[in-house]
C-alpha positions as CSV (number, residue, x, y, z in Angstrom):
1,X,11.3,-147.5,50.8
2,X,12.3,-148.5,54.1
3,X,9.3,-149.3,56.6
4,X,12.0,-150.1,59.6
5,X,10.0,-148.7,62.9
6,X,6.4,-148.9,61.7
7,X,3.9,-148.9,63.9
8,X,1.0,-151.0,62.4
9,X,-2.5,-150.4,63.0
10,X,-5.7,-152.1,61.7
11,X,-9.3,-150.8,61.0
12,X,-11.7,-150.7,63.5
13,X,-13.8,-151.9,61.0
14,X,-11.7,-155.0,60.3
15,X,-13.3,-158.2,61.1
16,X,-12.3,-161.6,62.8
17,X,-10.0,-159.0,65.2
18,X,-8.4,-157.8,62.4
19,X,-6.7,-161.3,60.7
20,X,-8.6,-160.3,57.6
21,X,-8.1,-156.8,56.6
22,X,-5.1,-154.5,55.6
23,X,-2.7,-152.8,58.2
24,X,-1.2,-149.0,57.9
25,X,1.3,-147.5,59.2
26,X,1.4,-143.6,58.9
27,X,4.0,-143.2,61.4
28,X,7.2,-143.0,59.2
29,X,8.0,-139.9,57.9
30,X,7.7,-139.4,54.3
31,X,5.7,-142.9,53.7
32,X,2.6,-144.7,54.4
33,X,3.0,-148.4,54.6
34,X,0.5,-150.9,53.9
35,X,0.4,-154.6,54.4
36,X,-1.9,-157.5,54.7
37,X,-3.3,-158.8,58.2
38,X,-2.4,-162.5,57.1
39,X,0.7,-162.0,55.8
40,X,2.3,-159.7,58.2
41,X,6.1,-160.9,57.5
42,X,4.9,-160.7,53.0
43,X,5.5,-157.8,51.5
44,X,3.9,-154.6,51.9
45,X,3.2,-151.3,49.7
46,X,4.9,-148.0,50.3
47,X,2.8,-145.0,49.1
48,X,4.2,-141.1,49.3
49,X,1.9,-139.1,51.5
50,X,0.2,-137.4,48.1
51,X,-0.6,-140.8,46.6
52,X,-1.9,-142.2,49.5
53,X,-4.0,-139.2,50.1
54,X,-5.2,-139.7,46.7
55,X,-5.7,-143.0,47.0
56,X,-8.3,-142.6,50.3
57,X,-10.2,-139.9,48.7
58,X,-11.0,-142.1,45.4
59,X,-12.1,-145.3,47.8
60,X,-14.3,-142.8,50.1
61,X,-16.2,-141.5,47.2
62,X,-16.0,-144.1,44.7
63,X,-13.6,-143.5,42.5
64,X,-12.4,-147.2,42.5
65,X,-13.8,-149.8,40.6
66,X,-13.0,-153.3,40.4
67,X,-12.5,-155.0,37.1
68,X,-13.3,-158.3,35.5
């Protein structure tokens, strides 16, 4: 997917002025793009709006789990 023209925004929440947290960009029709604060010339996801929906609803209530 092509995330040419994304406007990237960080959490509020993000610490150390948000160099160490994830980046979004919901402005693109059709995608949401994510990418890491440190790395902001690496690679970065591209989720359809459903699976990113999807996505925030299991972090917000749990539904993630880390393994290992």
């Amino acid at each position: 997917m092509d995330l040419t023209g994304a406007v990237w925004r960080t959490s509020t929440r993000s610490s150390n002025g948000g160099s160490t947290c994830v980046e979004v960009a919901t402005n693109l029709a059709d995608v949401v793009g994510v990418r890491d604060s440190k790395d902001r010339g690496g690679p970065a996801l591209a989720f359809g709006p459903t699976a990113w929906t999807g996505f925030l609803a299991a972090a917000t209530t749990g539904g993630l789990r880390q393994r290992g």
